[in-house]
ROFI-757718 format. One record per residue (C-alpha): x, y, z; residue number from 1. Coordinates in steps of 0.1 Angstrom, whole numbers, plus 5000, padded with zeros to 4 digits. Layout:
N
+------+------+------+-----+
:   xx :   yy :   zz :   k :
+------+------+------+-----+
:    X :    Y :    Z : NUM :
...
+------+------+------+-----+
This chain:
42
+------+------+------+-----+
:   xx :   yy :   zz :   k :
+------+------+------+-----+
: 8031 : 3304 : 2980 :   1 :
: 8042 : 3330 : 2959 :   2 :
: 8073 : 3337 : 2976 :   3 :
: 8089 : 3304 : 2974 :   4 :
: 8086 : 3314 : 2940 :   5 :
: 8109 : 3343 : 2945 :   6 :
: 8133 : 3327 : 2971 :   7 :
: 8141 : 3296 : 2945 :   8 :
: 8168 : 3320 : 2928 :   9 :
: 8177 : 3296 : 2896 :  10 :
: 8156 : 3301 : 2869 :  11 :
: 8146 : 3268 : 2859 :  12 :
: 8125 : 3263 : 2894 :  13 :
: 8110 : 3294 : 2883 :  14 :
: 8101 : 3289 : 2848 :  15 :
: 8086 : 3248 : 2861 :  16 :
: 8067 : 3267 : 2885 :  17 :
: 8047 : 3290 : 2866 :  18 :
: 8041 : 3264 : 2841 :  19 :
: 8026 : 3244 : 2869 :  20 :
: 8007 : 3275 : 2874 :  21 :
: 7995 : 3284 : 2839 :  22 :
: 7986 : 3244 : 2840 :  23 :
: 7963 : 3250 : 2869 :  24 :
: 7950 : 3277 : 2858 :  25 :
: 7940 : 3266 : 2825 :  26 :
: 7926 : 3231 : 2842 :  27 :
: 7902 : 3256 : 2864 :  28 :
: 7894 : 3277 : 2829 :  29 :
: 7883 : 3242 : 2812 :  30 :
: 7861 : 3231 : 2845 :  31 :
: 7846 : 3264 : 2841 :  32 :
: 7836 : 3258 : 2807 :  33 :
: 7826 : 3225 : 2812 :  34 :
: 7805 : 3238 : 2844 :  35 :
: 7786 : 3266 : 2819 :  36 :
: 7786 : 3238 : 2785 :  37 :
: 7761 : 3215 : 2814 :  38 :
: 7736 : 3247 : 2816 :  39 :
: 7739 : 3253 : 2778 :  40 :
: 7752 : 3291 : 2787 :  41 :
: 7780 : 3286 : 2761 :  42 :
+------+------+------+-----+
């Protein structure tokens, strides 16, 4: 996965795919703090 992000040379594919990331990323962050908010951890 990471190397199509290498091998797509122009930098707009780039800079769409690691805001897609940093979108994932932060969508698994907020399940996580949803998952701990349920057991009153945070």
């Amino acid at each position: 996965m990471m190397i199509i992000g290498i091998m797509g040379c122009d930098d707009d594919g780039i800079a769409e795919q690691l805001e897609k990331k940093n979108e994932f990323l932060s969508s698994i962050a907020n399940l996580g703090k949803r998952f701990l908010n349920v057991f009153g951890i945070f």
